[in-house]
N, C-alpha and C positions, 0 to 999 in steps of 0.2 A: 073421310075419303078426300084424298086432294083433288083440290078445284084446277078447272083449268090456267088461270093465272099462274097459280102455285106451280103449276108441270112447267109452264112456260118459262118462269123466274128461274127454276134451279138449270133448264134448257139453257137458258143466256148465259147463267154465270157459269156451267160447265164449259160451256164455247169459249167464254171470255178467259177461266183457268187453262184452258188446252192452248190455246194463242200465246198467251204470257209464258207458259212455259215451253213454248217452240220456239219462244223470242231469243236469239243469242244473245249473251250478254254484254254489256257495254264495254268495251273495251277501254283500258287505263289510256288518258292521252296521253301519246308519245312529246318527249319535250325533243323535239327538233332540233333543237342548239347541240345536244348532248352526242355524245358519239360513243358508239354502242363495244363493250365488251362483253362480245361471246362466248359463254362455256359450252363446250362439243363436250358432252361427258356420259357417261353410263346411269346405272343407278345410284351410287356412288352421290349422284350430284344431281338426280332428279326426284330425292326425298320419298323414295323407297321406303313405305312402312315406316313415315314421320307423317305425323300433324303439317297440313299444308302451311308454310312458313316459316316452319323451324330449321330447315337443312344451309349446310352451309354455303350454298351459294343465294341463301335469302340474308342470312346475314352480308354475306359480301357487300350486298346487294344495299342493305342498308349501312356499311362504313362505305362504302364510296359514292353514296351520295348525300355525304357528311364531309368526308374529307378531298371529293375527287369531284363536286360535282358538274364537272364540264364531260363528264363519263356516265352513261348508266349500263347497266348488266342485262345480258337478254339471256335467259336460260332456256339450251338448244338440247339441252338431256334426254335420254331415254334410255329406260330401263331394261336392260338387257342387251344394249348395245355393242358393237363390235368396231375395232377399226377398220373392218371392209366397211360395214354402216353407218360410221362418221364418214367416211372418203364417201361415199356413195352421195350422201345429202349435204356434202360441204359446200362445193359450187351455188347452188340454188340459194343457202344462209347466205352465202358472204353477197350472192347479187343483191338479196333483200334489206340486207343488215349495216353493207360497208361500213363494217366494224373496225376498230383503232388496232382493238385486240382479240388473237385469238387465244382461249385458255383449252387444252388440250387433254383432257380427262378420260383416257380411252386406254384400253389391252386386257385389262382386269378379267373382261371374258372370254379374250382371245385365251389367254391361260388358262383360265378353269376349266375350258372344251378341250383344250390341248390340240390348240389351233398351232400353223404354223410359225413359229416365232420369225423366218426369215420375211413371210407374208403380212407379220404386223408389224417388222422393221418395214417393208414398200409403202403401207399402207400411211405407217405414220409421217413418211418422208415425205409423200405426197400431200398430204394433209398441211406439211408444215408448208412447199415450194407453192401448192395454192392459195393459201394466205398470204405471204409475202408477195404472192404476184401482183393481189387486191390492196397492198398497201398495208399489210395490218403484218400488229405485231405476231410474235408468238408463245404465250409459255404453256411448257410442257411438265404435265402432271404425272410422276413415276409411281409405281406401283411393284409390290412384289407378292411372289407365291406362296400359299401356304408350305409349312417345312416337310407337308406328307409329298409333296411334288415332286422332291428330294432336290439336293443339292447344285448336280448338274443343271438341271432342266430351269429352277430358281434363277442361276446366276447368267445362263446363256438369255432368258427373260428380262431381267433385269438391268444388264449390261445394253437392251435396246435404247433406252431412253438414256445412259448416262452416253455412249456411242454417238447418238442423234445430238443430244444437246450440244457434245464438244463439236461432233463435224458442222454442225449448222451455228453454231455461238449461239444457241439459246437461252436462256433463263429455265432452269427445271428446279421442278420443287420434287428433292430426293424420293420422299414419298409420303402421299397421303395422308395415312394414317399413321405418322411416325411419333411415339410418345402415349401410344396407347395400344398398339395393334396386340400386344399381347395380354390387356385387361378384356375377361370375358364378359365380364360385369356392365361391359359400357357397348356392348354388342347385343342385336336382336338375337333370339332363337338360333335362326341359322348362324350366326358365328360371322356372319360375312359383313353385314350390313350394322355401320354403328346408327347408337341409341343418339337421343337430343341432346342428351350434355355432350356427347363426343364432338357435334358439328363445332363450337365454337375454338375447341381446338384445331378444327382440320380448317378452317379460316385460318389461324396463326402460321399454320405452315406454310398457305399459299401467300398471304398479304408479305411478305420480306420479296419474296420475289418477284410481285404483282406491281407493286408500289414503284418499282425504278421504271416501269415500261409507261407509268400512267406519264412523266415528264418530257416525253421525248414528241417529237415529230413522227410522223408514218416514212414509215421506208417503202422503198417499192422497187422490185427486181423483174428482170426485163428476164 
């Protein structure tokens, strides 16, 4: 029969396990020197049904502070996000973050809901004039529709990001997943979402176009 000491002992250390685990956890110190590049992105880029650290803005995340490191990477992602829901929480990151740069990874669900394309051309123009307002740069991550969406609907989509990049002189990376979107093999279940070997190619695709904005100074538009 347990004694009362005994009831007591496992009493404390159950207290003391319930405390430790309400404790938040210690947060990474921020290196202050560094000036932050923001991904605004969907699932796409908040490692959706990957092993935490293997998506490709963790890789990014470790080449540019290999090769860039007066920059580090703040991953602003969420899964299932929308360009109303980037524009929505934009303002609030950039007060937090005054970031160099913003990387722009958003529509992919406005499409698949068969949201309105001329509401995710507002959404995303806004998203670009408030970041340039904060000083920071922009690039913008292009995306396209499955070919069941058919062709119209595809390229009227499609046409918002290459449209935005020239009216605004952006940097856009064509798209995403370009060099593999039609292997199923490198794709989860749902067909949507790629597997861990595909992230360090969808790095490849962004880093050409990432790399010219890491040299410059901030801009900032009145």
């Amino acid at each position: 029969m347990p004694t009362a000491r005994t009831v007591g002992g496992f009493l404390l250390s159950l207290c003391l396990a319930l405390t430790l685990a309400s404790t938040p956890a210690r947060a990474q110190p921020r290196a202050e020197s560094s000036t932050p590049i923001v991904v605004l992105g969907d699932s796409l880029s908040a490692e959706y049904g990957l092993p935490r650290g293997s998506g490709w803005v963790k890789l990014l995340a470790d080449r540019v502070a290999q090769r860039a490191p007066q920059y580090r990477v703040v991953n602003a992602s969420i899964s299932g996000d929308t360009t109303s829901g980037g524009r929505a929480r934009l303002g609030e990151l950039l007060q937090r973050e005054h970031p160099g740069v913003v990387i722009i990874e958003l529509g992919a669900n406005d499409g698949l809901r068969g949201l309105s394309v001329e509401a995710m051309r507002a959404n995303l123009q806004a998203m670009i004039d408030t970041s340039r307002r904060q000083g920071a740069r922009v690039l913008l991550i292009g995306m396209r529709m499955p070919p069941n969406y058919g062709t119209t609907y595809g390229e009227r989509f499609y046409s918002v990001y290459t449209d935005l990049a020239q009216h605004n002189r952006l940097g856009l990376v064509p798209f995403l997943l370009d060099g593999f979107a039609d292997r199923l093999d490198w794709f989860q279940a749902d067909h949507i979402h790629p597997l861990p070997q595909a992230q360090p190619a969808m790095l490849e695709n962004v880093w050409p176009h990432l790399q010219p904005l890491l040299l410059g100074s901030p801009v900032r538009t009145n």
